[in-house]
C-alpha positions in Angstrom: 59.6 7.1 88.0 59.1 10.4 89.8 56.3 12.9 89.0 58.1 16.0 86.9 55.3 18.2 88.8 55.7 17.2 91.9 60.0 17.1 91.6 60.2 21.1 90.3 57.5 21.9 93.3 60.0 20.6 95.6 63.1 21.9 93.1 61.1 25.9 93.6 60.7 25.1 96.6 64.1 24.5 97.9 65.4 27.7 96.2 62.7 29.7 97.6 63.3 28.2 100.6 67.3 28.6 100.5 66.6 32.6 99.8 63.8 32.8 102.5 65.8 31.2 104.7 69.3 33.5 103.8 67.1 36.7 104.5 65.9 35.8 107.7 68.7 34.9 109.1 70.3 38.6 108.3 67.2 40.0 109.6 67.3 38.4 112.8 70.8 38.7 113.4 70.8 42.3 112.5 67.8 42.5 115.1 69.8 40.5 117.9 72.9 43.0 117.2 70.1 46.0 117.8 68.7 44.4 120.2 71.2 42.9 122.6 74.0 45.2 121.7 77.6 45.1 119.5 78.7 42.2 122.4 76.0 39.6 123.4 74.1 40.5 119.8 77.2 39.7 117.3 78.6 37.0 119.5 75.6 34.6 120.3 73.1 36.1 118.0 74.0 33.7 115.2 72.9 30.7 117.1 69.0 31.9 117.4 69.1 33.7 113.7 70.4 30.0 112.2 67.2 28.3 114.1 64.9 31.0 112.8 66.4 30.7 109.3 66.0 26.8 109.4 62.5 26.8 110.7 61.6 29.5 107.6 63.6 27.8 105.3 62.1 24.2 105.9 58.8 25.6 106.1 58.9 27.3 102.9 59.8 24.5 101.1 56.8 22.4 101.6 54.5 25.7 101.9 55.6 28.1 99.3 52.2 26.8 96.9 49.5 27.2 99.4 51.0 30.7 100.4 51.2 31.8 96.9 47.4 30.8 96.5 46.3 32.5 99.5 47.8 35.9 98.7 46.1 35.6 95.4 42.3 35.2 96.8 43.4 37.8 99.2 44.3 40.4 95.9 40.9 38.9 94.5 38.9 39.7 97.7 40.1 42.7 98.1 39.3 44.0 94.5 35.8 43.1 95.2 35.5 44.7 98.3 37.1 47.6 96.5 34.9 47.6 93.6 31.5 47.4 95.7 
């Protein structure tokens, strides 16, 4: 049997990872349109926005946890900083 923690850490993090992923590849093919111009930036800038997209989107998956923690300490440190 499968761990039920470890299968909705994987579950969040392919949604997360899914809408990650979605959002940078608009981003980037928005930027390649600006970029590169109505031609070259709507015609070929779909094939480097879907690598981006993947990369983010399969990175997230797995990494989603560890990035949630390090904003947190980051909050935390900076409060202290703050309150010194």
């Amino acid at each position: 049997m499968s761990n039920p923690s470890k299968r909705s850490y994987l579950e969040t993090g392919v949604v997360l990872g899914w809408i990650t992923g979605l959002l940078t590849f608009i981003a980037a093919y928005i930027y390649c349109i600006a970029t590169y111009g109505f031609l070259f930036g709507l015609g070929l800038g779909w094939l480097p926005s879907g690598i981006l997209a993947a990369i983010v989107g399969g990175l997230t998956v797995f990494l989603w946890g560890p990035a949630i923690v390090a904003a947190k300490r980051t909050v935390v440190f900076a409060n202290v900083v703050v309150q010194m």
